[in-house]
C-alpha angles and dihedrals in degrees: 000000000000105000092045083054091054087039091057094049092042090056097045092049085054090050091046092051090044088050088054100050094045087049094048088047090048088052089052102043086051095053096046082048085060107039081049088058096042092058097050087034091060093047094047095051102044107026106035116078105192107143087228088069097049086052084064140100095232085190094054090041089056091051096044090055096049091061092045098052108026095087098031114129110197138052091233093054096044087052098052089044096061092038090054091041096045099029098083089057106040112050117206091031122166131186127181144151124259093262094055118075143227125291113156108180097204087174087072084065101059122114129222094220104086084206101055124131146237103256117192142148123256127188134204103192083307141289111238116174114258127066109005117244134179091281128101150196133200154177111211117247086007100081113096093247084045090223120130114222100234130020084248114104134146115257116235107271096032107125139177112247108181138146118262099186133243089085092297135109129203125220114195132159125245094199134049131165130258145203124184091277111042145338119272127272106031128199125251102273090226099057087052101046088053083049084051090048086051103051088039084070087057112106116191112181094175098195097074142058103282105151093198097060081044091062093046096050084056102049083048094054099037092057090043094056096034087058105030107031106108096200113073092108097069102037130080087218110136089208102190081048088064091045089066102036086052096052091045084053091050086043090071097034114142100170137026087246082054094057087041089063085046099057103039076050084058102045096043096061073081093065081217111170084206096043105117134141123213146214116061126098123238137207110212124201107247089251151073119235119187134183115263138162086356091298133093105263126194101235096169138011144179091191115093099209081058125081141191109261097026106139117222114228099154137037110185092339090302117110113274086236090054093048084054112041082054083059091049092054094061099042120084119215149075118319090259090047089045090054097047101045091039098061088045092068099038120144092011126151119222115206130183092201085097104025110163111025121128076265109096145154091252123031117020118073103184101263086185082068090217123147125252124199117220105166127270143306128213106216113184106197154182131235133166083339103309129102118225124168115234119187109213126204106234091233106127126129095231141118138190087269100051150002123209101187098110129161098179119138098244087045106129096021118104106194112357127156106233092187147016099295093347118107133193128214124200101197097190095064102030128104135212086237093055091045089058096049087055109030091100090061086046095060096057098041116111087234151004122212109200106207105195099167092131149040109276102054103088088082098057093035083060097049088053097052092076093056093049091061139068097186131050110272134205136222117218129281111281097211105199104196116244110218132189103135128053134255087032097294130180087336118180129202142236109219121215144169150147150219147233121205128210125267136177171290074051107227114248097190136093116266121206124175129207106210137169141158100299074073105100139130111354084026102056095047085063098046092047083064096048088045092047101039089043083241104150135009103234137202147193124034135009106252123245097271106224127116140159133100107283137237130207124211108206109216128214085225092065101251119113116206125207129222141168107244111194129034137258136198135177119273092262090048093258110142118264103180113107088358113074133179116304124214127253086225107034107203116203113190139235137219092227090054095056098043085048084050090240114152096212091189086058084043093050092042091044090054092049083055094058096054119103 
């Protein structure tokens, strides 16, 4: 009996194992069987021109493919699968696998028509449905003008041979020809219309947890960002590596909120500054942490039981560290950026309950200024060396980007003189109104002090530019990429840029600005100008480094994310991404200041002012 009893665990400990190992190969073929279609999927959309892929819904299509491929077990099969799907859409399409070798039949590709015409994609940055920008995308001779945007364009016969994966390669054209009716050659009407009838079945909802429309909404981020994203030079990000990580993490979604960390996972390995994805509400804690000392300190509240100088050491019985570095996981940008946003939204509770809603994580900051309540947050703490839990309601107005809970002593001013011939500016407050009624009293000061802690400082900062200079100055170069070729290949670049020219009455007085980093895009191209022209003496923080007119890919899942779609470096060509400006007189803060209510960057800014 014994040794039948031995004999039977011993079995079902060999079937579980088994189990295991076939579950954990299904999860990888899968997963090769995606990343395979991701990467045909991207070429197909963006660098093939045939009319019968623009007559497509690309979000459907993806969704269609996923469930075609995800359970397929061979590399023939997965090979015949994405033929038959992509086939009807991308003309001259070829698909082998490694051993096999290259035969293009370009002759497949001629048209009839002796006036046809070249027929290519080019890309301006590149064109995403949703608000329009100032970025495009075209097919050449099929625009209404019938101009192409740039002298670059694919010759005919030029193709993309690339590996998929999986052991296969993919051969598609870039170029195709073109009459006034179609692209040449077109695909049997009846093998399109049964891929229409296909794609018509397909539901997206777009508001609830379907893990096929989330992996969609990755493979088409992902691609976006793989052909379009100007700053892989500069970043240590291995990008085909996070293909595969984030469809390993969708894999084991559970819950919408699951798939949004996976995909702000996803979207911060860019240290984008821009890099946010929207669409989820938050529930801030009603106060501002910073990091001082080395400790999460309390600098402002609007809890009672909270005061100025109380040191986190706990969120919800978890260390206050490890409540921040998971932030910071979530949060794209430079080390400085990552830091800031992510004590802004320390302690915060995310809930699907009101997804969106104008209300999100990121951008909107309750202007209302209505409370929301979100649940609640345990906070051990200590104060005057002695540790108390305080449970806190998550009713603050806040987002990632900014917090608005501020106790500082110019709070609520706008332009003050703080002393004799010094003013102070509180940016954040100040209107372009306000600057113009005073801006005579501001050119005889002795000096100026430019507060842009905040969110609303770049406009009046730009209206006092003009009066710091006697000469026309310049921004730095905008640089729109300039694709034809995919996987960012031999990408040019449109330069722009633009001046500002002097007005008076000139300031005479000193400028200091007080930056850190809440300081990005439009503010950095304005601080570019004061760094470069020698305009201001600044303190405080480097800001976020990160620059460059954004684009937004709307998701079938719901969600937007946002990008920066062109790229931006410093005057002198230095790079600025993920770098920043860094101040003249670096501050630091205590402890002791912020329990004694001190601002030591005011305090810094106010002791350059009093020098001769």
């Amino acid at each position: 009996m014994k040794t039948n009893f031995i004999l039977t665990i011993l079995l079902i400990s060999f079937c579980i194992a088994c189990q295991k190992e076939s579950s954990g190969g299904d999860t990888q073929n899968k997963v090769q069987n995606l990343v395979s279609f991701a990467r045909l999927y991207g070429y197909a959309r963006w660098f093939h021109p045939s009319d019968e892929a623009q007559e497509i819904d690309s979000e459907k299509f993806a969704v269609l493919g996923i469930k075609k491929v995800e359970n397929v077990r061979s590399t023939a099969e997965l090979r015949d699968t994405l033929f038959s799907l992509f086939s009807p859409i991308v003309q001259g399409l070829q698909i082998y696998e490694t051993q096999k070798p290259e035969v293009f039949g370009l002759e497949t590709l001629f048209s009839p028509d002796p006036n046809a015409k070249p027929v290519a994609w080019q890309h301006y940055g590149v064109y995403l449905k949703g608000e329009p920008n100032i970025y495009e995308s075209r097919r050449t001779n099929k625009s209404k003008t019938g101009k192409v945007m740039f002298n670059r364009i694919p010759l005919f016969g030029e193709i993309i041979k690339k590996t998929i994966g999986s052991n296969l390669i993919c051969v598609l054209p870039l170029t195709l020809l073109t009459n006034d009716t179609s692209t040449y050659p077109q695909t049997d009407k009846t093998t399109l219309s049964l891929l229409q009838s296909e794609l018509e079945s397909i539901r997206i909802n777009g508001y609830g947890f379907e893990p096929h429309v989330n992996m969609a909404s990755i493979i088409i981020t992902w691609n976006v960002l793989q052909h379009f994203f100007p700053y892989f030079d500069v970043i240590e990000t291995d990008w085909n590596e996070v293909l595969i990580e984030t469809i390993n993490s969708a894999l084991a979604n559970k819950r919408k909120l699951d798939f949004f960390v996976t995909l702000n996972q996803m979207i911060a390995k860019l240290n984008d500054g821009h890099g946010l994805v929207l669409g989820e509400p938050i529930y801030p804690l009603p106060i501002k942490t910073e990091f001082v000392e080395n400790k999460i300190v309390i600098t402002s509240s609007k809890d009672s039981n909270l005061k100025r100088g109380d040191i986190i050491l706990k969120i919800d019985d978890r260390p206050v560290m490890e409540a921040l570095n998971e932030k910071e996981k979530l949060i794209s940008g430079s080390p400085q950026l990552r830091r800031y946003r992510a004590l802004n939204i320390l302690g915060s509770k995310f809930s699907t309950e009101n997804a969106f809603t104008t209300t999100n994580m990121f951008m909107n900051d309750n202007k209302e200024g209505k409370s929301r309540s979100g649940g609640e947050t345990r906070l051990l703490i200590e104060r005057d060396d002695k540790e108390q839990t305080i449970v806190v309601a998550n009713t603050g107005q806040g987002s990632l980007v900014f917090n608005p809970v501020n106790e500082g002593k110019f709070s609520s001013e706008t332009i003050i003189e703080i002393e004799p011939g010094i003013y102070y500016m509180n940016m954040d407050k100040c209107t372009v109104s306000e600057f113009e009624r005073q801006k005579t009293k501001l050119a005889n000061a002795k000096a100026v002090i430019y507060d842009r802690r905040g969110r609303n400082g770049d406009l009046v900062l730009f209206q006092a530019i003009p009066h710091l200079i006697k000469e026309p100055v310049t921004t730095a170069w905008w640089n729109v990429p300039l694709t034809v070729y995919p996987d960012r290949k031999e990408v040019e670049f449109h330069k722009s840029n633009w001046d500002i020219q002097p007005k008076k009455p000139f300031f005479k007085s000193k400028s200091i600005l007080i930056n850190d980093p809440s300081v990005v895009s439009y503010g950095e191209t304005l601080t570019g100008i004061v760094d470069h022209y020698n305009l201001a003496i600044t303190v405080g923080e480097p800001t976020a480094g990160c620059n460059g007119n954004v684009n937004y890919i709307h998701l079938p899942c719901g969600y937007q994310v946002m990008w920066t779609g062109m790229k931006v470096m410093k005057h002198d060509g230095n790079q600025l991404y993920l770098k920043g400006f860094e101040p003249d007189y670096p501050v630091s803060k205590t402890i002791q200041a912020v329990k004694e209510g001190r601002d030591e960057y005011l305090e810094k800014a106010l002791e350059v002012a009093r020098q001769e």
